[in-house]
N, C-alpha and C positions, 0 to 999 in steps of 0.2 A: 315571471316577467319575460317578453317576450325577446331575445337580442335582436338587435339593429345592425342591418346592412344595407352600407352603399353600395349599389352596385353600377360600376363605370364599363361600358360598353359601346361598340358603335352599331347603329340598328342594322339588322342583318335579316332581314325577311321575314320577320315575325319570330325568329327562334330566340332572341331578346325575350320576348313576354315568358315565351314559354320558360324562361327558366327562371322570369322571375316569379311565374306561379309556383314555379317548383320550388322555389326557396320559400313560398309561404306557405307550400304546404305542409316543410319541414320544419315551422313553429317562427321563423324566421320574420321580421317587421323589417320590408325593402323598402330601399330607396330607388331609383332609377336618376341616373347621371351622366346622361349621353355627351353632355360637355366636354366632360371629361376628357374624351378621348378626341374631340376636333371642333376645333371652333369653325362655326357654319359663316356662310356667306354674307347671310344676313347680318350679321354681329358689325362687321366691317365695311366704310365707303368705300366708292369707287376708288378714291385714293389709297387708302390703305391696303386694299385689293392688291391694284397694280404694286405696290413698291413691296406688298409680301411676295410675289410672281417673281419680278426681280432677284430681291435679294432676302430672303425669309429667316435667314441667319442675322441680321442686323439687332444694333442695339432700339431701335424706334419699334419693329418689329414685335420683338422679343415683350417690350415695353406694354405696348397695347395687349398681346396675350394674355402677359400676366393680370393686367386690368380687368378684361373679360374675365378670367377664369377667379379673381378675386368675387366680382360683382354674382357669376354665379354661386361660386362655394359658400359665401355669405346667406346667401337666400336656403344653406341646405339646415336639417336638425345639427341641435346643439352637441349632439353627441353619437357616433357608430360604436358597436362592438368592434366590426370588421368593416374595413375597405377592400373590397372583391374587382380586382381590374379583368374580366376576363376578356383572355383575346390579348394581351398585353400592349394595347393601344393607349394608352392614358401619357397622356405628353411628359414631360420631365417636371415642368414649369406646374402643373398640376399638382403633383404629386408635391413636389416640395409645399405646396400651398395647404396639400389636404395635413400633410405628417406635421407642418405649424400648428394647425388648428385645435386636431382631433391626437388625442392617446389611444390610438385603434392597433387591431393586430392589421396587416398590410397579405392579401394573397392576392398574387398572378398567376391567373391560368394561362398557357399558350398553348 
């Protein structure tokens, strides 16, 4: 059976794929998880835009992150062997979300 990995990264010019071919061709069943590491523009109104610009440290902030990053970790499989942060971009608020979820082992590359 084949282990499962999440792998959280942020796109980098293609070098993203290329490793996550290379984790399949090491027997490995990936996920890709660009969430993880930043919540896009899109995700968020013009308001909550501006008041993350302001002050990104706040509790309303903070609040709405975690929602985002709930609604996608939700959407991911039921279960990793390994969560793979490479790059060690994967936000805090993530992370505590993913190590609720999942019993995985946890490696950062930096």
């Amino acid at each position: 059976m084949k282990k499962k990995i999440l792998l959280i990264t942020v796109p980098m010019s293609g070098y993203e794929k290329e490793l996550l071919i290379a984790l399949q061709k090491k027997g490995f069943d990936v996920d890709f998880f660009p969430e993880g590491s930043k919540i896009n523009k899109r995700e968020l109104n013009f308001f909550q835009r501006f008041y993350r610009g302001v002050n990104k440290d706040s509790y309303y902030v903070k609040k709405i992150e975690n929602r985002i990053y709930k609604f996608f970790i939700d959407k991911l499989s039921k279960d990793y062997d390994y969560i793979f942060d490479f790059g060690g971009k994967t936000k805090v608020e993530c992370l505590k979300q993913l190590k609720d979820k999942y019993n995985s082992q946890f490696i950062v590359y930096m």
